[in-house]
N, C-alpha and C positions, 0 to 999 in steps of 0.2 A: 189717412186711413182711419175709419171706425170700425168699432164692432158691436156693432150695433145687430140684432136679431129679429127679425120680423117674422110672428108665426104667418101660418097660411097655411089653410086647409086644406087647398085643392094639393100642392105641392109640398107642402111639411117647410121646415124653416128657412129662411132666406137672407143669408149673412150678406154686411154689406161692404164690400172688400176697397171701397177704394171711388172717390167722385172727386171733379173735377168743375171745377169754374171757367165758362167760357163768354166771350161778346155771344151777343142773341146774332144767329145766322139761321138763315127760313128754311135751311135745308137738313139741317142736323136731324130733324124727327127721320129721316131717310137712312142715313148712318144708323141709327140705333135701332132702327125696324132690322135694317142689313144684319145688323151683328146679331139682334135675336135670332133672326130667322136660320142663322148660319153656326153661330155657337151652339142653341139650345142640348145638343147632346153632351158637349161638354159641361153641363149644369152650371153654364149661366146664365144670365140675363141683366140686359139693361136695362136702365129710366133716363128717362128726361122731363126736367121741371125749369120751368120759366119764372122768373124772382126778378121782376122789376126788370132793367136792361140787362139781366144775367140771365146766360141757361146754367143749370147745372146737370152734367152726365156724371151718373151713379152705374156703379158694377158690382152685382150681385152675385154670389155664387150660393146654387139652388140645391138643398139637400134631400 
């Protein structure tokens, strides 16, 4: 876990609750579209970043 704080303009701060190391899989950008698209009112949001043969998913919670 970090806490790490990310301003943002359009949406005000974006703490970062919690990422995960995974094998790179082609599908995961699909999970993490899923869960924005399905969370967003509970103010969060995901990321996904590709680092050599690692994804890493990140979860945000959006203030």
């Amino acid at each position: 876990m970090n806490d790490k704080q990310i301003p943002s303009d359009s949406q005000g701060k974006i703490e970062l609750i919690a990422s995960q190391r995974l094998s790179v899989n082609g599908e995961l950008y699909k999970v993490v579209d899923f869960l924005n698209k399905n969370l967003k009112d509970y103010r969060l949001m995901f990321g996904l970043t590709k680092k050599e043969d690692k994804m890493i998913i990140s979860v945000y919670e959006v203030e």
